[in-house]
C-alpha positions, 0 to 999 in steps of 0.5 A, spaced: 683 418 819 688 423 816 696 423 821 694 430 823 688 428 827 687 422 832 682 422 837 687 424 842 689 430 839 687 437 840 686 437 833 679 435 833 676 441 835 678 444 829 677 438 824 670 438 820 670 431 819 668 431 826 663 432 832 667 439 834 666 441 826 664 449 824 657 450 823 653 454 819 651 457 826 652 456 833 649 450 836 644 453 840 645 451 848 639 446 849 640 440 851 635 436 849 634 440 841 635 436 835 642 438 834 644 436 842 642 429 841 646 428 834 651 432 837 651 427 843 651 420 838 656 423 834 661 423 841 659 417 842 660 414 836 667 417 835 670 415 842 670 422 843 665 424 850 671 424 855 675 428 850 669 434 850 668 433 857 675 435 858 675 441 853 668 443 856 671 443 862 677 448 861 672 452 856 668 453 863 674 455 868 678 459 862 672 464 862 670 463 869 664 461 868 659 454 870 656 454 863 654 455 855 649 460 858 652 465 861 657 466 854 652 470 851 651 476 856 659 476 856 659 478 848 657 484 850 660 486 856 667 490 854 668 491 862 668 483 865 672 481 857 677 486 860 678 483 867 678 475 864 683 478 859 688 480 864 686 474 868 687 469 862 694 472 860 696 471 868 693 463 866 697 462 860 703 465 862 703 460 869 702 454 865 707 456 859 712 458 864 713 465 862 717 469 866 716 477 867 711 483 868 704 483 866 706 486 860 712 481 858 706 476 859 702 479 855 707 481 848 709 474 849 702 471 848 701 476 843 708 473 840 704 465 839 698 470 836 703 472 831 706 466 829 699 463 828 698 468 823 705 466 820 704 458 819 697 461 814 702 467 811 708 461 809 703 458 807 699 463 802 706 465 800 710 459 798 707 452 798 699 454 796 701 462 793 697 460 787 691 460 791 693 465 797 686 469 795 682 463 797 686 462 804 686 469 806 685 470 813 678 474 816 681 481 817 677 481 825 681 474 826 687 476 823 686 482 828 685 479 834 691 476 839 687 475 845 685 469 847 678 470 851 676 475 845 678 468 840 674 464 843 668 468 844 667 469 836 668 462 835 661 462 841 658 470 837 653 468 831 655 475 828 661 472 826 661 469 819 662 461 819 669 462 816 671 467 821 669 462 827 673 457 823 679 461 824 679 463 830 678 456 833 684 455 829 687 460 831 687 459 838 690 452 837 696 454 832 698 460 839 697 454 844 702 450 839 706 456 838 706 457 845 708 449 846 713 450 841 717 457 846 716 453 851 721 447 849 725 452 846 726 455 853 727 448 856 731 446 851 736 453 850 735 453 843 738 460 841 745 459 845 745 452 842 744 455 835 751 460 837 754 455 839 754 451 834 756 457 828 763 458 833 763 451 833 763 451 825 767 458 824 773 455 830 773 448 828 771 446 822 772 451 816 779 453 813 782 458 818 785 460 812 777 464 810 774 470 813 768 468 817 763 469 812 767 469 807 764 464 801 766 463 794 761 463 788 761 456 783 756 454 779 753 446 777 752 446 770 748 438 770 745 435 765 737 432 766 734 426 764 727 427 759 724 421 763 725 423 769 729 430 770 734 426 774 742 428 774 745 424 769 752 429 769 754 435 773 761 439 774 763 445 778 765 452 774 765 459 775 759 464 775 764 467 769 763 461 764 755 460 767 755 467 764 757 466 757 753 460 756 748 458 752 744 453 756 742 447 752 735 443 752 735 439 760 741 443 762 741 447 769 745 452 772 746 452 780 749 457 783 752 455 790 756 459 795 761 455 798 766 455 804 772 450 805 775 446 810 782 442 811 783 435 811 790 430 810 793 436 807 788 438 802 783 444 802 776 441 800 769 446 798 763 445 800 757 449 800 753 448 806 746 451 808 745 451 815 738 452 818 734 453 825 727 451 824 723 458 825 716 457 830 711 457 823 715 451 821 715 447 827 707 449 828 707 445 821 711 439 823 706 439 829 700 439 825 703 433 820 706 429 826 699 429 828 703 431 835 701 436 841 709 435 843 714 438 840 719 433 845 716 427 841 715 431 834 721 435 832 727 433 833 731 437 828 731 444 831 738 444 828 740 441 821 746 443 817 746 441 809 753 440 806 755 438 799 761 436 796 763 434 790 765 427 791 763 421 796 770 421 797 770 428 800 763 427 803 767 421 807 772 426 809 767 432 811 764 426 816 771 424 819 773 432 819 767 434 823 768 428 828 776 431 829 773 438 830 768 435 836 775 432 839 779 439 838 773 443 841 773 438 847 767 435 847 766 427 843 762 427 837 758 420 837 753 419 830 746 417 832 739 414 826 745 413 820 741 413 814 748 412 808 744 412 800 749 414 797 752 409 794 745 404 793 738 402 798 732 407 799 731 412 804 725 410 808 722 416 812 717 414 814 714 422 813 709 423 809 709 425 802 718 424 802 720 419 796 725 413 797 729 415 792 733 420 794 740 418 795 743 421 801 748 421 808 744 423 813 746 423 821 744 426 827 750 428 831 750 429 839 755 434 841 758 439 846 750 439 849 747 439 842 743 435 837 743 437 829 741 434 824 746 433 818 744 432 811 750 431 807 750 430 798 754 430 792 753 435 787 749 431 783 745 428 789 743 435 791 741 437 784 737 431 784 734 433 791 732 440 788 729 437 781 729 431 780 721 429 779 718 425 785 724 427 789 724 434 789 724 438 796 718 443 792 714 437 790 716 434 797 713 440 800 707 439 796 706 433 797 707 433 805 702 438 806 696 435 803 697 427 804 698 429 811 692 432 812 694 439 814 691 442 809 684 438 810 685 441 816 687 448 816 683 449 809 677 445 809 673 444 803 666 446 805 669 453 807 674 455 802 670 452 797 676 448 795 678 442 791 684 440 794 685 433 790 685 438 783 689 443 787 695 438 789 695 436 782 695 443 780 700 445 785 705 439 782 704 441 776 705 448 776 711 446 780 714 441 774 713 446 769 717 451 773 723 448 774 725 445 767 723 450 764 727 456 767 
């Protein structure tokens, strides 16, 4: 079984190597027909009767009704769909615990429909952008943010087995999406995340540069042929890159950075700092094989620095931990993980290499918890390049040897390879990194 489905998770009910798979049609509501009593040994031989009964039970209170039968004589009736909508929306709302009229419960609802929307379009995008054709979504789907409208197609034999796949998946991205705001109220992310940019602009960099002010480099590094790992690297200007003929194996890296103040010198470092935005929180979800995102993502707020030297990169630790001092709050260093000089990093998530060379900490402060990843110039480099090791292949790798992209694009309905398309995408990957 793939990390992303568990039988103690939601996300069996979209999975197609279970008993809650698609079908090429609904399955008729008889007990005792041929499809009933499969359907029932399936559940027993998977260990998943108790988990249907559950989700048959809040099917039958969500819609207000007591069985599958009473489903068909909704399909067409537009007035009581428009009364179980305003009711499922004030349902919602409670258990989310949004706050507001009807109207702000309702656009808020519609936010979770969108950002179910954005985790495919992200995908269709970047990582799978080769075969965005192939994943598009249904236009009725992508339409429809109701959730009582969803989940009537998913029981409608007029709609497509595709079209009825992807409003189930729908429904389960909103309710992750809506999970995830939910975590985000109680936990203040968006104050947390001010409060760390004024801690940043206050305490840690130079006084001596504007707020946003940032200062154009270059990495000029040379690359193994047997594995296009960083052999030599040096910082120049965006001049001297222009007038440079690049050799076989050389990249140029622009970086932007700023500069802070330690023992009396003035040290730069290209910093990235980043706030997860919901699609990519659903997706950690979906790899984490979570329903919780208080169990699943623990880096809504991260900051990537890199700096020229081990050295400096001990000074940039020792400075951050004086800020938090100045700032009136301790710094305390939690989950270290230090490659810098030798070991492997062991993740532990799926699809990451052990070979990437790095300082990674979480640091609890002024209320906060942010991930810090910190590297050289030439760990960077080998982070953004290096074959096996880079974050692209990376991303690749973790969407597929999860399981998620099984999940969210199974191959009975997509009609896809995604053993060839793994490889096709790494590949593709490779080739446009040490070519350009």
């Amino acid at each position: 079984m793939t990390t992303a489905v568990r039988n103690n998770n939601k996300f069996t009910l979209i999975s197609q190597n279970s008993p809650f798979a698609t079908l090429d049609t609904p399955m008729e509501n008889r007990v005792f027909s041929e499809a009933a009593r499969e359907f029932t040994r399936q559940l027993r031989a998977t260990g998943l009767i108790t988990q249907y009964r559950i989700i048959r039970a809040q099917i039958f209170d969500f819609l207000a009704i007591h069985s599958f039968s009473e489903i068909p004589p909704l399909l067409a009736d537009k007035k009581r769909r428009a009364e179980m909508n305003r009711r499922s929306y004030r349902l919602l709302g409670n258990m989310f615990g949004l706050q507001g009229n009807e109207e702000e419960i309702i656009s808020a609802i519609r936010d979770y429909s969108r950002t179910a929307d954005r985790v495919i379009r992200y995908l269709q995008s970047r990582v799978m952008a080769p075969y965005a054709p192939y994943i598009e979504m249904t236009n009725e789907i992508d339409i429809t943010s109701s959730p009582v409208d969803l989940l009537l197609i998913t029981f409608n034999k007029r709609y497509h087995k595709k079209a009825r796949f992807e409003a189930r998946r729908k429904l389960l991205l909103m309710y992750l999406a809506g999970s995830i705001d939910q975590r985000e109220r109680e936990t203040n992310i968006e104050n947390n995340f001010i409060d760390f940019l004024d801690f940043l602009n206050e305490q840690v960099w130079s006084p001596d540069l504007l707020i946003g002010e940032l200062e154009i480099s270059c990495l000029l590094s040379q690359h193994s042929n047997e594995n296009f790992a960083c052999q030599e690297v040096k910082v120049i200007s965006i001049t001297e890159s222009a007038a440079m003929e690049k050799k076989r194996g050389q990249k140029i890296t622009l970086i932007k950075r700023r500069r802070f103040n330690c023992h009396g010198r003035t040290i730069p470092v290209y910093v990235s700092i980043r706030k997860k935005p919901p699609e990519a929180k659903v997706l950690k979800l979906l790899r984490k094989g979570e329903e919780n995102p208080a169990a699943a993502v623990d880096d809504e707020l991260g900051l990537m620095a890199v700096l020229d030297s081990i050295g400096e990169v001990r000074l940039f630790q020792t400075h951050l931990t004086k800020s938090a001092i100045k700032a009136n709050s301790f710094m305390t260093l939690e989950d270290i993980s230090d490659t810098l000089t030798g070991g492997r990093y062991e993740s532990g998530n799926v699809g990451s290499s052990a070979n990437t060379p790095m300082f990674k900490f979480f640091a609890r402060m002024g209320g906060m918890r942010v991930e810090f990843i910190i590297h050289t110039n030439r760990t960077y480099l080998d982070y953004i390049y290096q074959r096996g090791v880079s974050h692209d292949e990376y991303e690749i790798k973790r969407l597929f040897d999860s399981g998620v992209a099984e999940l969210l694009f199974p191959p009975d309905i997509y009609n896809l390879n995604l053993t060839d398309i793994k490889e096709n995408l790494i590949k593709a990957c490779r080739l446009n990194i040490e070519s350009s």
